[in-house]
N, C-alpha and C positions, 0 to 999 in steps of 0.2 A: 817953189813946189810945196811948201811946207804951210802957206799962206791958203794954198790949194785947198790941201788934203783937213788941213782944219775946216775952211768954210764948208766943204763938203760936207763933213762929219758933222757942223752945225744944220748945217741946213735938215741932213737926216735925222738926228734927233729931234730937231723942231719938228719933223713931217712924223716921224713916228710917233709923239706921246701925241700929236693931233689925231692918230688913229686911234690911239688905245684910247683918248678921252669921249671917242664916237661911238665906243660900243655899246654901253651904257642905255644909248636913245635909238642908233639906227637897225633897221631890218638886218635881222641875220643875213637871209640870202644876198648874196651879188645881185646888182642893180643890171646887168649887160650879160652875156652870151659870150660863150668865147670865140664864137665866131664875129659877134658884133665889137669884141677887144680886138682883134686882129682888123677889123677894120679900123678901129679908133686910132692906131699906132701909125708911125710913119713906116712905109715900107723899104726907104732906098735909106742905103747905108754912105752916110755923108764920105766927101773924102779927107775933109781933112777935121784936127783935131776940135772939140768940143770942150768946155770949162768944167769940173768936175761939178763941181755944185749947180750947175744947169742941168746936168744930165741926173744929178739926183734928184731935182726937183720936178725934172718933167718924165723921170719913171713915178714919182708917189702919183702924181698929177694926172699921167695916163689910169696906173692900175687902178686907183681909187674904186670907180663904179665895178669891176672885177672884182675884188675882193667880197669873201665873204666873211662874217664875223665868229670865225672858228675859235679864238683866245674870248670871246666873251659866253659871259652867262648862260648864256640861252641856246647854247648849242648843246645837241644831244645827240648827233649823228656819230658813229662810225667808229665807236670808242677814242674818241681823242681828243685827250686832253690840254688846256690853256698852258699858258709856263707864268711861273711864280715869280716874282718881280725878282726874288735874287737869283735866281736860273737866269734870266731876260738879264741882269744887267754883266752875269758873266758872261752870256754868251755871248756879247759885246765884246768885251776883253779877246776873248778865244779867235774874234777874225782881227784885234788891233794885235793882240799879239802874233798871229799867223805861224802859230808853232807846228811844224809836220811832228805829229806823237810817237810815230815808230821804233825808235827806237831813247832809249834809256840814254843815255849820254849825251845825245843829240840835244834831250830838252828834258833836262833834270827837275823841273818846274813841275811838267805835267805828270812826267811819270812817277814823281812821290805824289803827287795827287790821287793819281789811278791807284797807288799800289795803297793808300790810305782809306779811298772811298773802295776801293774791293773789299776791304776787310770790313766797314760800317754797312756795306750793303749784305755780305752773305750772313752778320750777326744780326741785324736788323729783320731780315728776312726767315730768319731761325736754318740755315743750313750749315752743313759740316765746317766745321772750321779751317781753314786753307783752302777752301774750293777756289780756283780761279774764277776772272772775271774777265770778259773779256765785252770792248767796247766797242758796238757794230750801229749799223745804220736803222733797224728794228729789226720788229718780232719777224719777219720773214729771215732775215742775216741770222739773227739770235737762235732761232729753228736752225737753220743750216749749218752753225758753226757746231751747237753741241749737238746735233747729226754724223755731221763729219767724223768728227770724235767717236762715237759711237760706233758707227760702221768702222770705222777702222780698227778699232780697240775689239770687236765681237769677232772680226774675221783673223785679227792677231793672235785670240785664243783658241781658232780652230788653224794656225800654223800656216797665215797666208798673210804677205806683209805689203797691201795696197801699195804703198809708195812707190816700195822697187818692181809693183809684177802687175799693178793694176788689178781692176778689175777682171774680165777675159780672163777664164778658166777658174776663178774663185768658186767656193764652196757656195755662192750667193748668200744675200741678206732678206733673214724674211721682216715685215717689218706689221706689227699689228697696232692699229689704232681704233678709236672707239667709231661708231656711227657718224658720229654728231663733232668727229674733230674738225677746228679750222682748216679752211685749205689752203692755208699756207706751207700745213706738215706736208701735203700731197707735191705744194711747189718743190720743197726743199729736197724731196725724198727724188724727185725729179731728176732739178741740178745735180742730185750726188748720182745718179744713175742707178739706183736701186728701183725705180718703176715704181708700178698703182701698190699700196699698202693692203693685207686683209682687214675691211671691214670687221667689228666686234657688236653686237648687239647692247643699245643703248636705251635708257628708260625714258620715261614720258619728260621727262627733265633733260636730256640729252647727255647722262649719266653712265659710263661705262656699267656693265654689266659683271661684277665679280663670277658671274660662276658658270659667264660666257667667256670668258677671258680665260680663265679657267682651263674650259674642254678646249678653247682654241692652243691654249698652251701645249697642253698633253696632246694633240692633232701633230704638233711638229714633224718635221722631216728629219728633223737633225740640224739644219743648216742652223748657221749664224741667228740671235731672233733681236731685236729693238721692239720694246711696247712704250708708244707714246702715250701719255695722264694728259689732263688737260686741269687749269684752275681757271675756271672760271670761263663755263660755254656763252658764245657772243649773242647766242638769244636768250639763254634763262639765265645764265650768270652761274648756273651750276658747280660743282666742282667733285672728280670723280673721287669714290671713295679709297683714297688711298693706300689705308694700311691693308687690306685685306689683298691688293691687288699687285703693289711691290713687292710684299710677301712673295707672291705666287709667282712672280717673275723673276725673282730672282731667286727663287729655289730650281726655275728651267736652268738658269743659268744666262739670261737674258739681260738687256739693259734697259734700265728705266728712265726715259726723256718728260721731263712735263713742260708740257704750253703752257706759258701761266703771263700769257700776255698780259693782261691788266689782271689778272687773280691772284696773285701769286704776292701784292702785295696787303693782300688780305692777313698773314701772317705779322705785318708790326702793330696791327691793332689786336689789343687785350680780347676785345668784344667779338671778332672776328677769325680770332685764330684758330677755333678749333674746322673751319673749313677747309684748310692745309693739314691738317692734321694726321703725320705719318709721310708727308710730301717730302720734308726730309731723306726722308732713306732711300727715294731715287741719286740717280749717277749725273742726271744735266739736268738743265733748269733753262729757259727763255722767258724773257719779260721785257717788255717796253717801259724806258724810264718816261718817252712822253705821253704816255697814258697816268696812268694813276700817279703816279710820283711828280707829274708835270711839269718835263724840262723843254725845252726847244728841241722842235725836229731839228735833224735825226741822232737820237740814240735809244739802242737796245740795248741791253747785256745779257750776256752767253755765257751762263754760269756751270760750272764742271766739277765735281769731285776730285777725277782725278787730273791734275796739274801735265801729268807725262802726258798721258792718253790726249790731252787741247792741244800742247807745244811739237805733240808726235804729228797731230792731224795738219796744224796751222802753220806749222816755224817754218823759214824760210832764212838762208843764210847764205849770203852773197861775200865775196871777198872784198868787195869795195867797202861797204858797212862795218861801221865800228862797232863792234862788240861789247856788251859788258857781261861780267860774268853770271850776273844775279838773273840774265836772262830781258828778252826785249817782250817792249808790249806787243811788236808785232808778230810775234810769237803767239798771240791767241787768238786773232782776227783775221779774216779773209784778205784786209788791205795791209798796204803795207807803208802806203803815205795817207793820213787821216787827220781830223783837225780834231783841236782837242777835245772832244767829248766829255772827259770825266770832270771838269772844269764845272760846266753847271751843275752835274751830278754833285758833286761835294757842295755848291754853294745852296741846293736847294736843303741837305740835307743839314747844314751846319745852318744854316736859317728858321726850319721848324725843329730841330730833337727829334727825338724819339717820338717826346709825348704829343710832338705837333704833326710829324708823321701819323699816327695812327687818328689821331683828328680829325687831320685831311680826310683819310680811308671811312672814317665812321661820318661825317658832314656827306659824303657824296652816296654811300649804304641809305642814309635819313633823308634824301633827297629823293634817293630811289624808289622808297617809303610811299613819303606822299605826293609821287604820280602814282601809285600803284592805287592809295587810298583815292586821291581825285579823280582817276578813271573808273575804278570803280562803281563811283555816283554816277558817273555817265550814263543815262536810261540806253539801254542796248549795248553800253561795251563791257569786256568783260578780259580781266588781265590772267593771259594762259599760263604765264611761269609762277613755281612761288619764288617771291621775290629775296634772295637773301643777301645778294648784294650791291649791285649799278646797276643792273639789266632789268629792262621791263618791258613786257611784249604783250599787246594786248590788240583782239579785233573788235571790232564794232558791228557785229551782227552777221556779219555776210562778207566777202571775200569783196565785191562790188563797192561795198560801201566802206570796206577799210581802208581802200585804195582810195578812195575817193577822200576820206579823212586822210590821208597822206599828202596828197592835190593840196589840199585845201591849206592845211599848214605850210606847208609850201607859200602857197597864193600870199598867205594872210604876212606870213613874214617875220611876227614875233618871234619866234620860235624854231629851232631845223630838229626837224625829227624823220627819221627814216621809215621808207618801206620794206619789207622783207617778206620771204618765203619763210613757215615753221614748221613741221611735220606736217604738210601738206594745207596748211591754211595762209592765207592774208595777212599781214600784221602792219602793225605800225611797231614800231620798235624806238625805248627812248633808255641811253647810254649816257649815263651822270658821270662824269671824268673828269671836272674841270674844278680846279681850287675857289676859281672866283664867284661858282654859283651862290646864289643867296635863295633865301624862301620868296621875298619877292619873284625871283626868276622865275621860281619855279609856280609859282600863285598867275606871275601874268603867261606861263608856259598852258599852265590847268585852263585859262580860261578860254584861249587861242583854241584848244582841244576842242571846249564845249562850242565854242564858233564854228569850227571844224565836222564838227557831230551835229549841227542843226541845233544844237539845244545851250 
């Protein structure tokens, strides 16, 4: 068995670093359809056993034309980001080691890991000191977990205690977010049973409106309220003006949540920080570590002020589980069996520092740069957002023809860049997230554009 599980494990490294050395030259997009993958596969499930190292060789061997080149350069679709060769080679370890993280005793390993990288992440990040951290599967889990929290904690200080009475009959949770929030807050606001959020009036940036926020606060009924911020809107990159609008919410007596799926790491760069600025003094926090930080899907973290109000919302405590006193990880996440997550967290962050951290965040801002500057040149296109930090959304004339520069990139394959809706116009949309872009990337990305554009 052991003869096994080695050749296997060679065979997949050999099949992996054959992929990562392809990205470099091949087309982004997938070569096949996933309906033409599901052809390509066998459909009948053999009966009897198979060699391990055969059956890794003939999954790389099928998925190959499937696959698209998301971990390389030249992707700019959908905010997500590549993983950093020490994230990539922990995350390896995390299934040889196959540690369930739940609890604190069980696997002392990962959970001084966690309990290390929560502290370099919420100081890194510039928030309250002791905020918990908890390790979820993304920014949708990360939304939902410090939701949870919140709804619970708002409806606690109006003298109703979810856990034991539920929802049914509560004072309700009103829950206000800007225009232009993800809708992932809309998913998660969902899951917890709180329903559709009030809309808030959002500027030509998709910028919460302080002095909308404002008259919606003093509108209240009373009930319970949550105001969700956002860092960093997925078409302009925005980031809501903070201090004037935590202020105002928490003088309602409200909780402040910010999305800061990939924004939010805007705060470890020098150059960058003053876009968070004041983000601090909300109560929860969500971010994708595999966006901007770029570690291996999936991890989010679901960052919290207050420690009670996460382990009130999340803990879970079964007689058969062993206990420790200092408190379990599963204590601040939805799951309660998870694989190691904070594992490439720590190695990506004990790999760059600080001062390589905020490098990454300014390298992918300077990328963003110049496509903003290279479309610009483009005779008829014209970039909608100001560009401050990954996002760049720009049309090409006409709603017709930026759909069609969309096609085309596509077609042409250097390059994946996305289409989208933006305050009622056409876009092509391009999300720098990845560590391993270079200015080449982005030079043969500009050019693929002008192909794209006729010119």
């Amino acid at each position: 068995m052991e003869h096994a599980r080695d050749a296997a494990l060679d065979r997949a490294h050999a099949r992996a670093v054959e992929w990562l050395a392809s990205l470099a030259t091949r087309p982004v997009p997938a070569r096949l359809t996933a309906d033409e993958m599901v052809a390509r596969l066998d459909p009948v499930l053999q009966d009897g056993p198979l060699d391990p190292e055969q059956v890794v060789d003939e999954l790389a061997t099928a998925c190959e034309p499937g696959l698209t080149a998301i971990p390389g350069g030249r992707f700019f679709g959908f905010v997500i980001g590549g993983t950093h060769p020490a994230a990539l080679g922990a995350d390896w370890l995390v299934s040889a080691w196959d540690q369930n993280a739940g609890l604190r005793m069980l696997t002392p390993a990962h959970s001084a890991i966690e309990e290390l990288t929560e502290t370099w992440i919420v100081d890194l990040l510039g928030l309250p000191a002791g905020s918990a951290v908890g390790f979820v599967t993304g920014g949708t889990m990360a939304n939902f977990t410090c939701l949870a929290a919140a709804r619970d904690e708002v409806l606690r200080r109006h003298g109703w205690d979810v856990a034991a009475r539920g929802l049914p009959g509560s004072p309700g949770v009103r829950v206000l977010v800007g225009a232009e929030r993800h809708d992932t807050i809309d998913l998660a606001l969902r899951y917890l049973g709180l329903g559709s959020p009030e809309p808030v009036a959002a500027d030509d940036q998709g910028r919460i409106e302080p002095a909308a926020l404002a008259a919606a606060l003093d509108a209240g009924d009373g009930r319970p309220t949550i105001v969700c911020l956002q860092a960093g809107n997925v078409h302009s990159g925005a980031f809501d003006p903070f201090d004037e609008t935590i202020t105002a919410t928490h003088d309602a007596g409200a909780w402040v949540h910010v999305d800061g799926a990939f924004g939010l790491f805007a705060a470890a760069s020098p150059g960058k920080r003053h876009l968070v600025a004041g983000c601090e003094q909300a109560d929860s926090w969500a971010t994708d570590a595999h966006k901007t930080l770029n570690v291996p899907y999936d991890c989010g973290l679901a960052i919290v002020r207050d420690r009670t109000a996460l382990r009130a919302a999340m803990g879970m405590h079964g007689d058969y589980l062993i206990h420790d006193a200092a408190g379990e990880p599963l204590d601040k996440v939805p799951e309660i069996s998870r694989r190691g997550r904070a594992f490439p967290v720590w190695a990506v962050l004990r790999a760059l520092g600080r001062d390589g951290v905020a490098d990454l965040v300014d390298g992918l801002c300077d990328h963003a740069s110049a496509f903003a500057e290279g479309i610009t040149a483009i005779e008829g296109a014209e970039v909608l957002n100001d560009v401050q930090f990954t996002q760049v959304c720009a049309s090409f004339g006409n709603d017709v023809r930026t759909r069609g520069v969309v096609d085309a990139m596509l077609a042409d394959g250097t390059a994946w860049t996305t289409g989208s809706t933006w305050r009622g116009r056409a876009v092509l949309r391009v999300s720098v997230s990845n560590w391993s872009t270079t200015v080449d990337d982005v030079a043969m990305s500009l050019a693929a554009l002008r192909r794209a554009a006729g010119h």
